[in-house]
Every structure is written in structure tokens, then in C-alpha cells.
C-alpha positions as a printed NumPy array, in Angstrom:
array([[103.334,  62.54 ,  97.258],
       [103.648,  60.536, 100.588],
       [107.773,  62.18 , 100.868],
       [106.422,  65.68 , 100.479],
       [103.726,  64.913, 103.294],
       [105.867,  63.667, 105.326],
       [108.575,  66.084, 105.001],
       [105.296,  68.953, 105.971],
       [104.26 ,  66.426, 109.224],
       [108.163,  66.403, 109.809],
       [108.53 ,  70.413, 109.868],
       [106.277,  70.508, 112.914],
       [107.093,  67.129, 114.671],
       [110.992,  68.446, 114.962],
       [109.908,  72.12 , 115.237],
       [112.651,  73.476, 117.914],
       [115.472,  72.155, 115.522],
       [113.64 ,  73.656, 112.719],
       [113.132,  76.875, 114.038],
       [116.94 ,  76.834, 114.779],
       [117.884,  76.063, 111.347],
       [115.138,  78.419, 110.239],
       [117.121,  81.309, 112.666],
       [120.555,  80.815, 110.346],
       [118.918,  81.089, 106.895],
       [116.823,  84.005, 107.51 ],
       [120.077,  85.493, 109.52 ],
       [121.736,  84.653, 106.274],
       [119.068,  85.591, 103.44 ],
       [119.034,  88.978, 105.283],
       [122.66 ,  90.27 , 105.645],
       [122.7  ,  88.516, 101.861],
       [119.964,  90.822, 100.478],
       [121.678,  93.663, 102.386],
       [124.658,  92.975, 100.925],
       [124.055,  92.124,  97.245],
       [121.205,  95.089,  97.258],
       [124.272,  97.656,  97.896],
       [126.448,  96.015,  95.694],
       [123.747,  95.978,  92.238],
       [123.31 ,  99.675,  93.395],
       [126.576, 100.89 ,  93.971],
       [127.274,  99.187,  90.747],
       [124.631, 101.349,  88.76 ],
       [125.687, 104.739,  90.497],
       [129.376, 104.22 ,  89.29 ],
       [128.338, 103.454,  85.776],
       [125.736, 106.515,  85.586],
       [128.336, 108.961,  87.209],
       [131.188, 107.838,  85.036],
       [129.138, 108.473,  82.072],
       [127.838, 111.674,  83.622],
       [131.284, 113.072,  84.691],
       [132.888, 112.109,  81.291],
       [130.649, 114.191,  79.373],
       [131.493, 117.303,  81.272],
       [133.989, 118.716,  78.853],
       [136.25 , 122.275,  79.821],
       [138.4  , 123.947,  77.73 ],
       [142.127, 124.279,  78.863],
       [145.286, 124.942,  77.301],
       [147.511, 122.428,  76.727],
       [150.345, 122.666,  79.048],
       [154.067, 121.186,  79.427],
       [156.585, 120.541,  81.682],
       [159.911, 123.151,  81.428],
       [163.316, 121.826,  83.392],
       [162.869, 123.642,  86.454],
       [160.737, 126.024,  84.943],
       [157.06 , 124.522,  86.109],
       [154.673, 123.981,  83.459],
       [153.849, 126.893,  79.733],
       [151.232, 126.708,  77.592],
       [152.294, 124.845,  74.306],
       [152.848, 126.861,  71.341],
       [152.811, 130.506,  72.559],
       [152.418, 132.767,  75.522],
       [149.069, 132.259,  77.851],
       [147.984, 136.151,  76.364],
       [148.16 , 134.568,  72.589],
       [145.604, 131.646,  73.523],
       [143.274, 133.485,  75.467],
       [139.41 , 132.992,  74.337],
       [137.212, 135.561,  75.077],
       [133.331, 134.969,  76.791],
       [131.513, 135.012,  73.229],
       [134.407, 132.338,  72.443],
       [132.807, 130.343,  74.801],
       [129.059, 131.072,  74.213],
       [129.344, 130.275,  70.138],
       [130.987, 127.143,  71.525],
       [127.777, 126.075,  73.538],
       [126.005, 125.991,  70.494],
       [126.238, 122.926,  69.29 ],
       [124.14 , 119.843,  68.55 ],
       [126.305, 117.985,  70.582],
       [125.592, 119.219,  73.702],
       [123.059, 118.816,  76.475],
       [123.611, 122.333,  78.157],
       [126.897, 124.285,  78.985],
       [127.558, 126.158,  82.077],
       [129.559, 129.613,  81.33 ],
       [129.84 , 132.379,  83.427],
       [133.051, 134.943,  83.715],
       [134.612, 133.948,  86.934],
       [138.686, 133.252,  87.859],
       [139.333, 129.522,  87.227],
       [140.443, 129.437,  83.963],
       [143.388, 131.698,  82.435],
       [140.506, 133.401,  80.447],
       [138.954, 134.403,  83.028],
       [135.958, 132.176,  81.849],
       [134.448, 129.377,  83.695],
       [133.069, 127.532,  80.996],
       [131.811, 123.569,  81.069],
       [130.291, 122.206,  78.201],
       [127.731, 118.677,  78.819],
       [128.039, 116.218,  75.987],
       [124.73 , 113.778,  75.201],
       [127.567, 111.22 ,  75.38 ],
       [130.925, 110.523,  76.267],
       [131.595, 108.829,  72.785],
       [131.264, 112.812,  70.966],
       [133.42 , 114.209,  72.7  ],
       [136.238, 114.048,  69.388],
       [133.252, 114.839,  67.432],
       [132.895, 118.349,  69.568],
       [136.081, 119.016,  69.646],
       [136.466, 118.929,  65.845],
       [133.671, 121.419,  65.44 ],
       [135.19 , 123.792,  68.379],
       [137.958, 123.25 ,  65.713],
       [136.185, 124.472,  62.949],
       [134.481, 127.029,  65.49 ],
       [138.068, 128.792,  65.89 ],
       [139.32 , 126.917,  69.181],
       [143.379, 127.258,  69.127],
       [145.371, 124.424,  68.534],
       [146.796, 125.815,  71.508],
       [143.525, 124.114,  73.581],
       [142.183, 121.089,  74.22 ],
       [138.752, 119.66 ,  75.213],
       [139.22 , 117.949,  78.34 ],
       [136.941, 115.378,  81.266],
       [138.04 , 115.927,  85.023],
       [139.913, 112.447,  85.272],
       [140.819, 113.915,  88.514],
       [137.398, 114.284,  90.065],
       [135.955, 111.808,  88.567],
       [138.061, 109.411,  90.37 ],
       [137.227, 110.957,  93.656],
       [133.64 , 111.272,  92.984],
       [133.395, 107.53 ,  92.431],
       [136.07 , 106.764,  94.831],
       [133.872, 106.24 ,  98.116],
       [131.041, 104.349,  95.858],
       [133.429, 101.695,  94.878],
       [134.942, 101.577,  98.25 ],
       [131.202, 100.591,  99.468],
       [130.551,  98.448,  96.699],
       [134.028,  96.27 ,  97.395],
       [133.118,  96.038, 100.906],
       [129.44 ,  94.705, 100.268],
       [131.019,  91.99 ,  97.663],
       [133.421,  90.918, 100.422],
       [130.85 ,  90.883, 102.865],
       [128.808,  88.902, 100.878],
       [131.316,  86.617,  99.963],
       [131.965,  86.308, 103.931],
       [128.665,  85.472, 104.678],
       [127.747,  82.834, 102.027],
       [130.662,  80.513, 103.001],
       [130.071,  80.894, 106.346],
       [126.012,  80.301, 105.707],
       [127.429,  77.461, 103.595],
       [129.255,  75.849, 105.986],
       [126.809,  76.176, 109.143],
       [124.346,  74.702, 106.856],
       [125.444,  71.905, 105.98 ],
       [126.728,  71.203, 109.36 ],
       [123.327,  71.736, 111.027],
       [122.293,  69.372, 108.247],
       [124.591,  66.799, 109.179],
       [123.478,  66.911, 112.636],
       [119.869,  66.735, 112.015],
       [120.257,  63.673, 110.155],
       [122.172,  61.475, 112.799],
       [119.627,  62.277, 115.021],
       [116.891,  60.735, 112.61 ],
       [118.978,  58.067, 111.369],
       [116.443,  55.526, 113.289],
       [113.882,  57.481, 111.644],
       [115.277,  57.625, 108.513],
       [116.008,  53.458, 109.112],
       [112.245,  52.707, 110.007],
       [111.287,  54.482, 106.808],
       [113.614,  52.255, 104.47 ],
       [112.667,  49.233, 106.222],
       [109.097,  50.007, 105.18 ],
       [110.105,  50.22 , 101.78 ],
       [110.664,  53.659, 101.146],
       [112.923,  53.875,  98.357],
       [116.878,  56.233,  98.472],
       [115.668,  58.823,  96.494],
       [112.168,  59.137,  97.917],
       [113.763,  59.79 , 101.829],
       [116.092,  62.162,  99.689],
       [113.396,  64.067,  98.674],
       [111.662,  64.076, 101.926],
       [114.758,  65.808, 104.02 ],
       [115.171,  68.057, 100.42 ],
       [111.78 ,  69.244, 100.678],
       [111.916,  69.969, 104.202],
       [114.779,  72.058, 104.272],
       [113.279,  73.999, 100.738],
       [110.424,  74.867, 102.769],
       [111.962,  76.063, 105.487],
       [114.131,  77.968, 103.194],
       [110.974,  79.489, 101.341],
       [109.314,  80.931, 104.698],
       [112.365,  82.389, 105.914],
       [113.543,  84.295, 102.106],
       [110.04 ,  86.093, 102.677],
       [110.701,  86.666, 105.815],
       [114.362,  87.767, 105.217],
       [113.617,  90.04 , 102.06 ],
       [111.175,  91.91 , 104.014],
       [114.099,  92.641, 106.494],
       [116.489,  93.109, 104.639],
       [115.008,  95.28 , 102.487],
       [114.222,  97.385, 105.342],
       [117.627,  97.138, 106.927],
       [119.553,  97.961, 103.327],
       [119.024, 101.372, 103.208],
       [120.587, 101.873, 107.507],
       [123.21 ,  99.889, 106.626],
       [124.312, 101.694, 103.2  ],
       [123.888, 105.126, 104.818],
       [126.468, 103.787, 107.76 ],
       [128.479, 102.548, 105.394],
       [128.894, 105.941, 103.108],
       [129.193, 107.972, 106.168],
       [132.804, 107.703, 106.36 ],
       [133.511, 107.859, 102.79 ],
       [131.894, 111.091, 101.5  ],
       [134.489, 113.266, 103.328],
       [136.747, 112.626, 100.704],
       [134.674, 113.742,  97.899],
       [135.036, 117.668,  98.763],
       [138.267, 119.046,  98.139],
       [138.67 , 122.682,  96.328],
       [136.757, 124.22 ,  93.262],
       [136.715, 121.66 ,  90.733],
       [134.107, 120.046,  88.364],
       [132.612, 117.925,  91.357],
       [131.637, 120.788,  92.888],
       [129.466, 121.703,  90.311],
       [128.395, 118.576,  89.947],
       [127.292, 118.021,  93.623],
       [125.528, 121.802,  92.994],
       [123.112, 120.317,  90.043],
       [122.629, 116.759,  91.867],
       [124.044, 116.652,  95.633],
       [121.82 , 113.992,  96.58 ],
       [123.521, 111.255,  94.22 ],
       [127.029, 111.604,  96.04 ],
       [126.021, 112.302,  99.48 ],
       [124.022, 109.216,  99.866],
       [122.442, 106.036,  97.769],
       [119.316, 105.296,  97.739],
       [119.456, 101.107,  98.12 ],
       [116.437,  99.342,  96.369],
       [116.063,  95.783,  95.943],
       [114.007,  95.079,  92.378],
       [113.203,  92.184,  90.652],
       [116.754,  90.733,  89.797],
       [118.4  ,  90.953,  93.043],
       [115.662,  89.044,  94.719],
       [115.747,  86.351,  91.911],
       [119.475,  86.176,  92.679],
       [118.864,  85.515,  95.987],
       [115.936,  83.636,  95.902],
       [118.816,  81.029,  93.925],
       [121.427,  81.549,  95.845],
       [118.996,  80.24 ,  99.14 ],
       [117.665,  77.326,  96.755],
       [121.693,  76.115,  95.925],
       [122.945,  76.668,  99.361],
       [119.993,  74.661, 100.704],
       [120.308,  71.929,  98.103],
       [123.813,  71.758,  98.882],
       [123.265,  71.041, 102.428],
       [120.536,  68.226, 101.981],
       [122.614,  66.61 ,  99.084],
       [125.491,  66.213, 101.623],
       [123.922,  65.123, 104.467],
       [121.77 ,  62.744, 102.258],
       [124.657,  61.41 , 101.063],
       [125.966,  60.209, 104.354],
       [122.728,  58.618, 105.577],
       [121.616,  56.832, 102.076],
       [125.142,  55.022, 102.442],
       [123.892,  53.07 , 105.802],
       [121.49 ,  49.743, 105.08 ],
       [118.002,  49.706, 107.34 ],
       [119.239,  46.868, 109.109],
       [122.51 ,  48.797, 110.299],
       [121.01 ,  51.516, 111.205],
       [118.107,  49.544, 113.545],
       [120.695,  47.457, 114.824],
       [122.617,  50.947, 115.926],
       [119.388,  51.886, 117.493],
       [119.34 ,  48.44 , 119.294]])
């Protein structure tokens, strides 16, 4: 009990080197809770628009290459495979499906512009085995847009790898500064830290002291740091994405009629920090603060009291 009341008297007693030390953790708690907060939800948006863009099925026929001759539809001429509109409608009804989209338009060979929204991307043999039963040609094939789902996701996990490396960045470097800091604080209380073991203070109870000290600083400045950084997150993401959504639009594909039903989830991300990513952080500022009072507690515990007076003397 005496170690942890010291370590509080000691917070205040050396407060300009505290509030220094206090300066690089909540510098690094911050840009950490900006960073990891973008990379959880950059995660989550790929995963939901994978699944969403993989159960958006269209109907195309199934084309192939010619020797100098471009691409022909497989098995007969393009008039032979044609489906007509109430093709397409009977198709729609199926249990299947969340919802279809058809309307008679020029971006198929039907004429038809037809996509069909699976509950899941795991039916989509299922459906096609009933369009099969339904009448669809052999000549067809139920298809995702690989194409724009790539791009859709593209600028996401462009913003997601830079966050990671960012964070990555900034917890060796908050590592290393750390422990450094550390280091220094401790030479300069090495007569302290002497006087203390002369008295009969015990290793481990002057370990816990500096441990405690540190932790506590540590503590204030994660509240202090989730508050901006949680305020800071969203800025930053939007910065981030500005650059990247340009190459989302291209011509009339599938992601354009995706962006039409939900715009807002590819144009920007809306960066929340919940429960887990503050736990996560909350442990990675306890084990970067452990590690630097287990190092520099490890050099001074090495020194005798007498050695370390007779320094002073």
C-alpha cells in the first residue's frame, strides 16, 4: 500500500516530466484509436459489401473467345437465346430472392435489364437450378459483377491497409519513445530510488511503485485520448476516402445501381469506436506501458543502495 502511495505523491512531486510523458501517450492513444477505429470499420464495410454485391445475380449468356473473331454466344446465335421481359419477371419469383430489379432498357442483348438479389451468396447454385427448371437456356448463366465488386471495395481496402500500417508505425515508434523516456526518468531518480532501498524497501515493491506510476498516467491520458480520438476518427477517415472514391464510378454497371439504392455506404464511412476497439486499446496502452517500466526497472533493480549513494556522493 505504501508503493502505490508513493507512486500517487510521486506523480505530482515530478509533475513537468510527467506531464511530458503524459503528452506522448495521449499523442499515441489518439492517432492509435484513430487508426484501429478505421481499420475495425473498414473491415466490416468490406465484409457487408462483398456479401451484398455477391448476391446481386444478372443473367448473361455465356460467351467465348473466336480466333480473331471477338467473342459468340455458346451454343447458338444471340437471336436463339434471347429471353423475353416475362422471362425475367417469372424468374423474380422465387423464394430465393430478396427483390429483383427488371425494367426493359439496352444493357443486356435482350433488351432487359434484369438483376436478381439473393438472401445469400451461398443460393446462388440453388437459384440457378430453379431458373433451370424455370426454362433459362443452357445457353445462360447466373452471374455476380466480379468486376465491380472489386472496384467497389477497392478504395475501402486501400484505407483499411493504410490505417493498419499507420498503426503499426505508430506503436513502435510509441514503443520505443516510451521506454526511452522511461529510461531517462529513472537515472534521474536513481538516488531516489537508492534512498528507498536503503530504507528497506524491497526490488519488487520500488518495481511496483515506478509500474503504478506510469499505469496511472497511462489511465488519465486513454480517457483523455479516446475522447479525441474518437472525435478526430471520423476527419481523418473522410480525408482519407477523399481520394479514393473517384475510382469507384466508371460506366453503367451493377455499382451504379448499387450506389442508387445505398450511395452513402461507398461515398463515405461512418467511423465509430464501440466497445471492442476501446478494449483493444485500452490493452495495447496497458502492454506498451508495462513494457516500458519492466525495462527501465530492470536496469535500476540491478544497482545495490550503496552504489547508487556512493554515485550520488
Amino acid at each position: 500500500m505504501y508503493a502505490i502511495e508513493h507512486a500517487i505523491l510521486n506523480l505530482w512531486k515530478n509533475k513537468g516530466r510527467n506531464i511530458l510523458l503524459g503528452v506522448i501517450i495521449f499523442a499515441i492513444i489518439t492517432t492509435t484509436v484513430v487508426a484501429l477505429a478505421i481499420f475495425n470499420t473498414t473491415g466490416v464495410i468490406i465484409e457487408d459489401t462483398r456479401e451484398a454485391l455477391q448476391c446481386a445475380v444478372r443473367l448473361a449468356p455465356r460467351m467465348q473467345t473466336t480466333g480473331g473473331q471477338g467473342q459468340q454466344i455458346i451454343g447458338g446465335t444471340q437471336q436463339e437465346a434471347m429471353l423475353t421481359l416475362e422471362d425475367y419477371r417469372s424468374f423474380a419469383e422465387s423464394g430465393y430472392l430478396d427483390g429483383a430489379d427488371i425494367k426493359e432498357g439496352s444493357r443486356s442483348s435482350d433488351g432487359v435489364d434484369a438483376t436478381y438479389y439473393l438472401k445469400s451468396p451461398d443460393l446462388l447454385a440453388d437459384f440457378e437450378a430453379e431458373l433451370r427448371s424455370k426454362g433459362l437456356p443452357d445457353d445462360y448463366a447466373a452471374k455476380t459483377d466480379e468486376s465491380s465488386l472489386e472496384r467497389m471495395v477497392e478504395p475501402v481496402e486501400s484505407l483499411k491497409n493504410l490505417s493498419l500500417t499507420f498503426l503499426i508505425i505508430v506503436l513502435v515508434l510509441g514503443a520505443v519513445i516510451m521506454v526511452l523516456m522511461s529510461i531517462i526518468a529513472v537515472r534521474e531518480r536513481k538516488y531516489e530510488i537508492g534512498v528507498l532501498r536503503a530504507m528497506g524497501m524491497k526490488k519488487n515493491k520500488v518495481a511496483l511503485t515506478l509500474w503504478t506510476e506510469i499505469i496511472v498516467i497511462t489511465c488519465i491520458c486513454f480517457i483523455l485520448g479516446m475522447g479525441a480520438g474518437t472525435l478526430l476518427s471520423q476527419p481523418v477517415s473522410d480525408s482519407m476516402m477523399a481520394g479514393q472514391v473517384s475510382s469507384v464510378s466508371g460506366g453503367s454497371t451493377l455499382a451504379d445501381r448499387l450506389n442508387e439504392r445505398e450511395p452513402e455506404q461507398f461515398e463515405s464511412i461512418s467511423v465509430s469506436v464501440n466497445g471492442i476497439t476501446a478494449l483493444e486499446i485500452f490493452g495495447v496502452s496497458l502492454l506498451l506501458a508495462s513494457i516500458a517500466g519492466v525495462i527501465s526497472v530492470t536496469r535500476i533493480t540491478k544497482y545495490e543502495p550503496i552504489k547508487i549513494l556512493m554515485e550520488r556522493n
